[in-house]
C-alpha positions, -999 to +999 in steps of 0.1 A: +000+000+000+014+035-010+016+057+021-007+088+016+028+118+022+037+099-009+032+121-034+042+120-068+017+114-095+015+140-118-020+148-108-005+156-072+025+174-079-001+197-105-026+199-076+000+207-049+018+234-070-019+252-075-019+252-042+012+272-030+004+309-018+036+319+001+054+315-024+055+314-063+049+288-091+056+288-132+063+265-155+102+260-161+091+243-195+077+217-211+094+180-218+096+163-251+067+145-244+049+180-237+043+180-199+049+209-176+080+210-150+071+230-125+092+252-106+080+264-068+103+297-056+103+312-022+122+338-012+130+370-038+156+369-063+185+392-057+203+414-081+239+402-075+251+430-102+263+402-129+288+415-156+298+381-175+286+346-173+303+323-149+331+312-171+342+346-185+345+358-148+366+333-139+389+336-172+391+372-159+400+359-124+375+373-101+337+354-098+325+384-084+323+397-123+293+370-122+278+372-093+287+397-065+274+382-034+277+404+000+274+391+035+240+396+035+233+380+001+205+349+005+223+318-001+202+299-035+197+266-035+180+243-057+166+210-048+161+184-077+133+158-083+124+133-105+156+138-130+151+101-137+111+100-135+106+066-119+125+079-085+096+089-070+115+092-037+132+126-045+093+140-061+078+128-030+104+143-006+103+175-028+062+176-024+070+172+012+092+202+013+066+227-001+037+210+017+061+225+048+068+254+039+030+261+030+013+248+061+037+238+088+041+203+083+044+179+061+023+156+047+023+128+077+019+164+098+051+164+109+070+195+120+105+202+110+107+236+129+146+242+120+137+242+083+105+258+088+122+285+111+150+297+090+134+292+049+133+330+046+167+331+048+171+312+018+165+313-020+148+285-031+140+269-065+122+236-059+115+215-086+096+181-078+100+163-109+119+171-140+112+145-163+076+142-159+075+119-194+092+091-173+069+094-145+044+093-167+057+062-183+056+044-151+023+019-141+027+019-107+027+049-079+056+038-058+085+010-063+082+007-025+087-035-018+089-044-054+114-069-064+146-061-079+140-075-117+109-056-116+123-024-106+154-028-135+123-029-161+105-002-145+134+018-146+158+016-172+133-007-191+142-035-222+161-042-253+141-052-281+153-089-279+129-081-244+158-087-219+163-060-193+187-029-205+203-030-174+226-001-153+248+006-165+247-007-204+216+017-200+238+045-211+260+028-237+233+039-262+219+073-264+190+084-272+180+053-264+145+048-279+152+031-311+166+004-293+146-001-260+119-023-264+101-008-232+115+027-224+120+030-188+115+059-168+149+070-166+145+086-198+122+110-211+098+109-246+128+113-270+148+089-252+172+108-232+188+107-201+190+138-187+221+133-166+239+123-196+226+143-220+252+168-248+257+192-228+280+207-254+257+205-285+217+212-287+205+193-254+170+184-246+148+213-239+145+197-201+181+201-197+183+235-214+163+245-189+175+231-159+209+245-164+199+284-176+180+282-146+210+277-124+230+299-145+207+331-142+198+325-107+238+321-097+229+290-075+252+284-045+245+242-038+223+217-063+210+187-055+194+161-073+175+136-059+181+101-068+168+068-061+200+044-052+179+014-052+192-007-023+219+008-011+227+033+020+223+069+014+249+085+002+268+112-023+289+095-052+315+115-066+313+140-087+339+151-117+356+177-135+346+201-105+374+223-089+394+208-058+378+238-034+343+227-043+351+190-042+364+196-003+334+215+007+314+186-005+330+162+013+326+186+043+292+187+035+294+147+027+305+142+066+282+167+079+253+145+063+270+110+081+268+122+115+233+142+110+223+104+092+239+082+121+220+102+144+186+096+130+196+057+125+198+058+089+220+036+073+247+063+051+283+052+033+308+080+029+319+082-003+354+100-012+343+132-028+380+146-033+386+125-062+411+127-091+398+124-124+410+092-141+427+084-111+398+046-110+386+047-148+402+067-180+367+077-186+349+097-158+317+112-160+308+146-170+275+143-158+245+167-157+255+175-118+289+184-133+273+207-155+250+224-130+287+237-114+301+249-142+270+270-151+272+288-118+299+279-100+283+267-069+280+235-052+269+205-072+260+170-056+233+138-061+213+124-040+210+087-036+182+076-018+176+042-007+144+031-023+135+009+001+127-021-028+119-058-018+158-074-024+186-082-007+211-049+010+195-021+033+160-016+031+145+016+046+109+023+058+091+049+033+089+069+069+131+069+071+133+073+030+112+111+035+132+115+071+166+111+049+155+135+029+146+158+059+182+156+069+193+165+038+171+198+038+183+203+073+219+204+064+216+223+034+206+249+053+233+244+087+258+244+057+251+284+054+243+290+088+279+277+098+298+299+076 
């Protein structure tokens, strides 16, 4: 039985977003399929006197020539659903967040006062599920105890030969559609994954989005929420980013261990200090890459545990939503502490 906080059909994320009134909605854009992504905001958008997109300023050695942020600039963050559609953890977590924000709980009416207490002093850009067309695609409202085999179809879907296109030969053709015989939710209408999508040629209009977004609003820490399937929570590493930003998000990384440990959910530290090529000639430039380089600020994903019916940790849907929580929470003692 799907709990009732766990909310992410497109029907609910469309009814929850017409209800917001303290803050404000739009539509970021439409997906290839031709559903709405909606964007929730709260907290006014500062003028941080831009001169020259991210890059430029830091060719001319100063980011300030992008975005001059003061001591009493908001900190922006933006919190990512639903990038693969069928990890409905992250959309329902993200409902959860606005349901807060909007009445003083969320949607099992619990408080989370430290959030709820210090969101004004934030920037937020919420969306709860960017690749609607893979939610869309998915028959079933949550993967919660459903077995392993099932949830491979379900997510990354079939060849035509009808054997399961697997993680992660999933990504060893894109667009994928031609050759799936069920597309799975990870990608959207036209076949794309949106985490791997050419980010240096015409992307998908999703991902357009997503990163002009980030770029205009000068975001200061991205997350994505993902589904990990059965694993702990936890951050994997993420490339091509500077060293400074890679050792605040391992500090950040830590943070969310003991914050995780406390609670009683299971969490793996993952090295975020890598060095590219250092494990495989061929790391990943990956959509979470891209989100730093568009405006220079923190960039990290989200595994959730998924809490499926198969062998490794299994989380309550109650501790799934709490690790999420925790997330929210340190996002926000990230800012306070500096």
């Amino acid at each position: 039985m799907v709990p009732s906080f766990w909310q992410s059909r497109l029907s609910e994320i469309e009814t929850g977003v017409r209800q917001v009134v303290k803050g404000q909605t739009s539509v970021l854009t439409t997906s290839a399929g031709g559903r709405s992504i909606y964007l929730v905001e709260y907290g006014e958008r500062e003028d941080f006197g831009r001169r020259a997109n991210y890059s430029s300023a830091c060719g001319a050695g100063s980011a300030d020539h992008y975005a001059r942020k003061g001591p009493d600039a908001k900190p922006v963050l933006l919190i990512v659903g639903g990038v693969h559609g069928g990890e409905l953890e992250g959309i329902s977590a993200v409902m959860n967040l606005i349901r807060l924000l909007e009445t003083g709980t969320d949607y099992r009416g619990v408080r989370h006062d430290y959030v709820l207490e210090r969101a004004g002093r934030f920037r937020l850009l919420l969306l709860p599920c960017m690749n609607p067309d893979g939610r869309a695609r998915l028959p079933v409202d949550s993967l919660l105890d459903v077995p392993y085999e099932e949830f491979v179809y379900y997510m990354q879907g079939s060849w035509k030969d009808g054997s399961l296109c697997r993680w992660p030969d999933c990504k060893a053709v894109h667009p994928i559609k031609e050759a799936s015989g069920f597309l799975g939710s990870y990608f959207n209408d036209d076949g794309i994954n949106l985490m791997h999508d050419n980010f240096f040629a015409p992307m998908a209009r999703e991902t357009a989005a997503l990163l002009a977004l980030s770029e205009r609003e000068a975001v200061d820490f991205a997350v994505q929420l993902h589904g990990g399937a059965d694993t702990e929570v936890h951050f994997p590493a993420i490339h091509y980013l500077p060293q400074a930003v890679k050792e605040r998000q391992m500090a950040f990384n830590l943070r969310m261990a003991l914050a995780c440990t406390a609670r009683g959910i299971p969490f793996t530290v993952v090295d975020q200090v890598v060095v590219d090529g250092a494990k495989s000639p061929y790391p990943s430039f990956n959509l979470t890459s891209a989100i730093h380089h568009t405006c220079g600020g923190m960039s990290m994903t989200f595994e959730s545990n998924m809490g499926l019916d198969s062998t490794g940790v299994k989380l309550t849907p109650d501790q799934v939503l709490d690790s999420h929580f925790v997330l929210f929470e340190e996002m926000f003692r990230t800012f306070e502490a500096r």
